[in-house]
C-alpha beads as a LAMMPS data file, in Angstrom:
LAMMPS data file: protein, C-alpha beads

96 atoms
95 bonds

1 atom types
1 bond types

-500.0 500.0 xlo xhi
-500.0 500.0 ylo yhi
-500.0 500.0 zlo zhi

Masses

1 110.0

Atoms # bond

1 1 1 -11.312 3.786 -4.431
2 1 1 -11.940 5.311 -7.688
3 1 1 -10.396 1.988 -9.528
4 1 1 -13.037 0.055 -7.838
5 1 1 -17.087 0.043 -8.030
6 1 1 -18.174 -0.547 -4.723
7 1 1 -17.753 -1.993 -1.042
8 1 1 -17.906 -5.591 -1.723
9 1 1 -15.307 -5.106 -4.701
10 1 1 -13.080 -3.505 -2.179
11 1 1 -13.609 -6.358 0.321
12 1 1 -12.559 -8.939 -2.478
13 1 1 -9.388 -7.242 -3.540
14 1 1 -8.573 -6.924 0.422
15 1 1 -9.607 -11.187 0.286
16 1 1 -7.279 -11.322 -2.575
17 1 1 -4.799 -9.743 -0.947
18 1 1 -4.794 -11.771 2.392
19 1 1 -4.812 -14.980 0.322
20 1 1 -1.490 -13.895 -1.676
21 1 1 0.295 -12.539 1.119
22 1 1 -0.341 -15.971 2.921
23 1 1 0.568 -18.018 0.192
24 1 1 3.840 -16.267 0.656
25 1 1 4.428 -16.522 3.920
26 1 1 3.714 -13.076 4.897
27 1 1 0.968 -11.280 6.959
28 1 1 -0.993 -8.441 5.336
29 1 1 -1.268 -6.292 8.628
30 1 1 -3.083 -2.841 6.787
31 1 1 -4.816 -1.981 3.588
32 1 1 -4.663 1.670 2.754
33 1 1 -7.368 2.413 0.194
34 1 1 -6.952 6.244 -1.160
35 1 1 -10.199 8.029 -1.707
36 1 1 -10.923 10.564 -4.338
37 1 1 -9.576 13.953 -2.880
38 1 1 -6.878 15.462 -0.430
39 1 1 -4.413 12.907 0.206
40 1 1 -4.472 11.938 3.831
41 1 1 -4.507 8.438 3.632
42 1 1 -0.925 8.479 2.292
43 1 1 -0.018 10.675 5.464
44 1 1 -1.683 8.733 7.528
45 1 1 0.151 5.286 6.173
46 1 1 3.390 7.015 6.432
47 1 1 2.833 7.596 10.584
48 1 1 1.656 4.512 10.722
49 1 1 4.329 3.084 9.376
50 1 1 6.883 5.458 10.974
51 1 1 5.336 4.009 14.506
52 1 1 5.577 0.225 13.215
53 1 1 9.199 -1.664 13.740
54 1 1 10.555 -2.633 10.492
55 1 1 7.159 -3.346 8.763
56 1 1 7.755 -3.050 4.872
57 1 1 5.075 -1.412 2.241
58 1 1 4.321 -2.642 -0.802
59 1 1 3.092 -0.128 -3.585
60 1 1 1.725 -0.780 -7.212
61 1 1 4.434 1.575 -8.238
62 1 1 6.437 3.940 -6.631
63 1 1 4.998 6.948 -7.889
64 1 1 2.201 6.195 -5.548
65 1 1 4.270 7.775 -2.863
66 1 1 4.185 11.107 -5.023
67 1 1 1.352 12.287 -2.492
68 1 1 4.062 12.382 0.307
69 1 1 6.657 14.082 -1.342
70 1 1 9.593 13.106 -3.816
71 1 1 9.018 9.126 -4.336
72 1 1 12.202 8.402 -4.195
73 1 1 13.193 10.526 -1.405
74 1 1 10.498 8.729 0.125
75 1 1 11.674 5.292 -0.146
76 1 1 14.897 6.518 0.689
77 1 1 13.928 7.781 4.156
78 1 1 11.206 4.987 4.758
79 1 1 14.357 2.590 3.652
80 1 1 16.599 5.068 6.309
81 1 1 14.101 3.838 9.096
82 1 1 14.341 0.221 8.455
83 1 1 10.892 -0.105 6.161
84 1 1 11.486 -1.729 3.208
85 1 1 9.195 -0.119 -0.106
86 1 1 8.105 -3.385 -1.967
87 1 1 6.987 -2.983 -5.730
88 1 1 4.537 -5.278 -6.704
89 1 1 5.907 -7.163 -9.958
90 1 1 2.068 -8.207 -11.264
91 1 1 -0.853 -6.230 -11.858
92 1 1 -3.986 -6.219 -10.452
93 1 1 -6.564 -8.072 -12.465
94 1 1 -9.859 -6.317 -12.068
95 1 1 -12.836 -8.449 -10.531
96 1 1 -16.148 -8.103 -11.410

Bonds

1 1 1 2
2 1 2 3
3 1 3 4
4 1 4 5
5 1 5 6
6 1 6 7
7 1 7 8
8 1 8 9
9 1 9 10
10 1 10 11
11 1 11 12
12 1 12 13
13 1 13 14
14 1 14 15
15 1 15 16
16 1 16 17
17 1 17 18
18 1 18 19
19 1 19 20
20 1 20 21
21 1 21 22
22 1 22 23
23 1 23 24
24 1 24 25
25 1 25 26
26 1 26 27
27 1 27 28
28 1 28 29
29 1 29 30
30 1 30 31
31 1 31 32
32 1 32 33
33 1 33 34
34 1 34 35
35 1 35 36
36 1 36 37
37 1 37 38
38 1 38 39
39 1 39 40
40 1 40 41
41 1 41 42
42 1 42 43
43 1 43 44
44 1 44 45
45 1 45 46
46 1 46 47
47 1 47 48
48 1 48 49
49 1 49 50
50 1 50 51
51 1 51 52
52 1 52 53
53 1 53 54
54 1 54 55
55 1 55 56
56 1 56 57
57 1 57 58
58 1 58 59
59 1 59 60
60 1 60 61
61 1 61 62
62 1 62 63
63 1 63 64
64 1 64 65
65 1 65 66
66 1 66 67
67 1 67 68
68 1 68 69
69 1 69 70
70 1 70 71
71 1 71 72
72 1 72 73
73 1 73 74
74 1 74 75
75 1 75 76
76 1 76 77
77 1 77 78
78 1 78 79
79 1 79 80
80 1 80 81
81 1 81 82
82 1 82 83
83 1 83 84
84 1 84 85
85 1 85 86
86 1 86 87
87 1 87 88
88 1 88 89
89 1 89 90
90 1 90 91
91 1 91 92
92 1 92 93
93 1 93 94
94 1 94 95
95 1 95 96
């Protein structure tokens, strides 16, 4: 949350999201959107996607699984329980 300025920013990127993911023939099925503080969001997508069969994450960059633990450990294990850790190849752009 602290890269963007308000709700309806948020609720573009999330549009933006949706849009690419269909374009590509995949279905965005979560959003995780960190707030400023402790971070529980990243514990709460990794149970998430420890309950889920198979369903892969994408990430900005790995290090954004730093709040979990190792990042690479990370992947490793999420990778060990058949999720795949997708990096996205192109940044964001910033809306206005």
């Amino acid at each position: 949350m602290a890269f963007v300025r308000n709700t309806g920013e948020l609720l573009a990127i999330r549009r933006q999201l949706m849009a690419f993911a269909s374009e590509h023939g995949l279905q965005l099925t979560k959003v995780y959107v960190e707030e400023p503080g402790p971070p529980s969001t990243a514990f709460d997508l990794l149970e998430s996607l420890l309950d889920s069969e198979g369903q892969p994450l994408v990430v900005p960059r790995l290090h954004h699984l730093a709040a979990l633990g190792h990042p690479l450990k990370i992947r490793d294990h999420l990778r060990h329980c058949t999720h795949e850790v997708l990096i996205a190849t192109r940044p964001a752009e910033r809306t206005c």
